[in-house]
N, C-alpha and C positions, 0 to 999 in steps of 0.2 A: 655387450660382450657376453656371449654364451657361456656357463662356467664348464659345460662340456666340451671346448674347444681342446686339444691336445697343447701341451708346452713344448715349445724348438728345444731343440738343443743341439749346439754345434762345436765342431773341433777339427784342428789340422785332419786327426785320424781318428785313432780308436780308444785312445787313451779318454776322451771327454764320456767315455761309458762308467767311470768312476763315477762322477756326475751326476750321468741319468739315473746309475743304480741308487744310491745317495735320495734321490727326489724318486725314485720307487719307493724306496724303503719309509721313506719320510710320508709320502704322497700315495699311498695303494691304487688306489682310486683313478690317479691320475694316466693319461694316456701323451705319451713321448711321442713327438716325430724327429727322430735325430738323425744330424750331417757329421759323416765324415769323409775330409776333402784328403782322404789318401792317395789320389791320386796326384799332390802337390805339395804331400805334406814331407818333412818338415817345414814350419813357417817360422822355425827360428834359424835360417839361414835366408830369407827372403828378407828386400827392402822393405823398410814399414809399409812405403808407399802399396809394397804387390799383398800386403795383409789386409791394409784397409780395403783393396781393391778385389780382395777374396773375400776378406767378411761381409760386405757390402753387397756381393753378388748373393752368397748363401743365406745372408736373412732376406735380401728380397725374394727367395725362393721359399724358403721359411714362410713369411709374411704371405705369399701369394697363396699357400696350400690355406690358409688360414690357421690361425694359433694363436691364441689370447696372453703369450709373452714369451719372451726370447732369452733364454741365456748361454753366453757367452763362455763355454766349456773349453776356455784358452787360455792359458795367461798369456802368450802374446797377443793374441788380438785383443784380448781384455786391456792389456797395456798398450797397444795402439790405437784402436779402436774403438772401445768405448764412449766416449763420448758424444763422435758422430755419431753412431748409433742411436744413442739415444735419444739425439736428436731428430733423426731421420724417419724414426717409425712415432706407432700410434698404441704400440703397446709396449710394457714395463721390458726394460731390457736390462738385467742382471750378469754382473761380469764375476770374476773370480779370486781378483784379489784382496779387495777389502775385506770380506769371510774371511778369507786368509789369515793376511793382518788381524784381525780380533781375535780369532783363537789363539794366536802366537804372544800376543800382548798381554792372555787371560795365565796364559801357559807359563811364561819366563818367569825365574825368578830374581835370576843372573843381568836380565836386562840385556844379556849379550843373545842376542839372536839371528842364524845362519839364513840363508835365502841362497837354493840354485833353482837353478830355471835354463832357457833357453837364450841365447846370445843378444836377441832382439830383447827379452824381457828383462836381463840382467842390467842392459846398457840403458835402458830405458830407466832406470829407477823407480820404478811406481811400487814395488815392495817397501824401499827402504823410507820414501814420501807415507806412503799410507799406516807404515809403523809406527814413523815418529809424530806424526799426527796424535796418535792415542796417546806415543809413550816417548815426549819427549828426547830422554838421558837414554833411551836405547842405544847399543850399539850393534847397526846393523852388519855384516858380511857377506857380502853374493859373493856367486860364482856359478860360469855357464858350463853347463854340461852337455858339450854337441852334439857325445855320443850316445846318450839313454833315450832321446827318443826313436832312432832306430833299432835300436835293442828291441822294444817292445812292439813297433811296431811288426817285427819278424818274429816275435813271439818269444823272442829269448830274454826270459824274466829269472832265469836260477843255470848252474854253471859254475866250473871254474875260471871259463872266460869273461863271465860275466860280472863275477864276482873280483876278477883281476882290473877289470878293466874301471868298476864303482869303486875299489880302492886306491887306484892310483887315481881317479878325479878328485875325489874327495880330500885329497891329502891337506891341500890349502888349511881345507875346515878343522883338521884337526887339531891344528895348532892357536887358533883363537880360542879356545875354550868355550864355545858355545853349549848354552842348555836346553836349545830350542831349533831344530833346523824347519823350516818352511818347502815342502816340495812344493815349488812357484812353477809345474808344472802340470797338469790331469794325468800326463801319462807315467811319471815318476811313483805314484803310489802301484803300479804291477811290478816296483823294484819295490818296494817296502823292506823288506825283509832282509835284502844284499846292501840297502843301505843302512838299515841298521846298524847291519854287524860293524858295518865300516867307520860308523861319527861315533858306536858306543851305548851301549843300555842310558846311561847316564842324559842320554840328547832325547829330547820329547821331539817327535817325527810330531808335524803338522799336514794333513791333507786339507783343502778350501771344500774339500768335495761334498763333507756330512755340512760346514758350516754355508755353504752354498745355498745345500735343499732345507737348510732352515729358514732360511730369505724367504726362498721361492715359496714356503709354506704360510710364511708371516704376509708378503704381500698376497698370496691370494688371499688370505682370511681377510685381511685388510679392505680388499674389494667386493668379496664377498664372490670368488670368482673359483674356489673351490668346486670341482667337482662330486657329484652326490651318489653316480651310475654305480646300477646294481649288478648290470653285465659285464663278462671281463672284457676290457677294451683292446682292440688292436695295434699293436706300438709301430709304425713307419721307422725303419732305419734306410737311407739312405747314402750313398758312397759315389764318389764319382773314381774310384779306380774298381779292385780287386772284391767281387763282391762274395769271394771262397773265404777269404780273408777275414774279409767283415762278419759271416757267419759263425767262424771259428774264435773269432774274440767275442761275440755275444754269445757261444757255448760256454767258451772259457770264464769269465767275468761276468757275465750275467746270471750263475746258474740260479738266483735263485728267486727267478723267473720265467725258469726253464716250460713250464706250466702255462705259461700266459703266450698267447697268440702274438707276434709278429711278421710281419715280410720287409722281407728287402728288396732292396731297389737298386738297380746297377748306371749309374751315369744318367742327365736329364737333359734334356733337348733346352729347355730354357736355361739352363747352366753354362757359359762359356768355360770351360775349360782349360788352360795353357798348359798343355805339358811338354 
């Protein structure tokens, strides 16, 4: 395995650029080629069945550019997925919610800790499995929130519509008392801010996304799979819908790698597609 190989990185949309930037940030060195399947996304309205059957198409695509490991910038596909995955390929495939879960578990002090995510990821339980793992007596709370991933994906992250509409989701949450909420989403931390205000100073916000690219840093050290390159690398974004879209959230959210070379990529002939 080359340690100059680039890392996958995939998601319904654009939200798993929290992620890539996270393993930037962590990882300088490192060169990204990352998927998003905007043209399908949301995947927390899809049957498990059509996630696994979407994750499954994008890391073979992943896999075939070549890339020395794959993660899994989803929490639903992390929570359907995963496992086949892991099984499937020949290199380290890293999902999103066990980081998750550890920061959350490091963070409470309350023990009472929130979890929203996507319908597919709430219903699924693998937050409130992977919390109590660590922490027993926790007590966990989800709730799906169907409408913040198209919020972001249209780019509307601030608002009074926006702001109306994260507070009347969140309502549930307020009433448990939680000291900890889990965005069990990638795309939920470009709401940070209007979620805040909504659970309260008081609630420790969790993103997987810094705990994520710590993984991705420990296993490659672990392999010795670290990249070493002195020239700046070229990051592969690719998209099978709207690739205006896709450039304008690597403006927006990435800027500060605004400096570093990328291209995008609009739809791939090896890609089936369902739209």
């Amino acid at each position: 395995m080359s340690n100059q190989l680039p890392i996958g990185v995939f998601d319904s949309g654009v939200g798993g650029l929290t992620v890539a930037s996270a393993i930037k940030a962590e990882l300088p060195n490192e060169t990204i080629t990352y998927f998003g399947d905007t043209a399908r996304c949301p995947y927390g309205d899809k049957t498990p069945e059509q996630v696994l059957e979407y994750s499954t198409e994008i890391c073979d695509f992943l896999v075939q550019r070549g890339v020395k490991m794959l993660v899994v910038a989803c929490n639903t596909a992390t929570a359907v997925a995963l496992p086949t995955l892991q099984q499937r390929y020949h290199v380290p495939v890293l999902g999103v919610v066990r980081p998750g879960a550890r920061a959350a578990v490091r963070a409470t002090e309350t023990m009472r800790i929130g979890v929203i995510g996507t319908a597919v990821t709430v219903k699924s339980g693998v937050y409130e499995r992977a919390i109590k793992s660590l922490l027993p007596k926790a007590e966990v709370y989800s709730l799906a929130c169907p409408e913040f991933v198209p919020l972001v994906e249209r780019g509307e992250t601030s608002g009074k519509h926006v702001e109306r509409i994260v507070q009347e989701r969140l309502l549930p949450l307020q009433k448990r008392d939680i000291d900890t909420l889990i965005l069990g989403c990638t795309h939920y931390p470009h709401l940070e801010s209007v979620i805040q205000r909504a659970v309260g100073d008081h609630v420790r916000l969790i993103s997987s996304a810094y705990e994520t690219a710590r993984e991705v840093k420990a296993v490659l050290s672990d392999q010795a799979w670290t990249a070493d390159r002195t020239e700046p690398a070229v990051d592969q974004y690719f998209t099978s819908g709207d690739g205006v879209r896709m450039e304008q959230a690597l403006q927006k959210w990435m800027r500060a790698w605004a400096d570093d070379a990328f291209v995008i990529h609009v739809g791939m002939e090896s890609l089936t597609c369902s739209l």
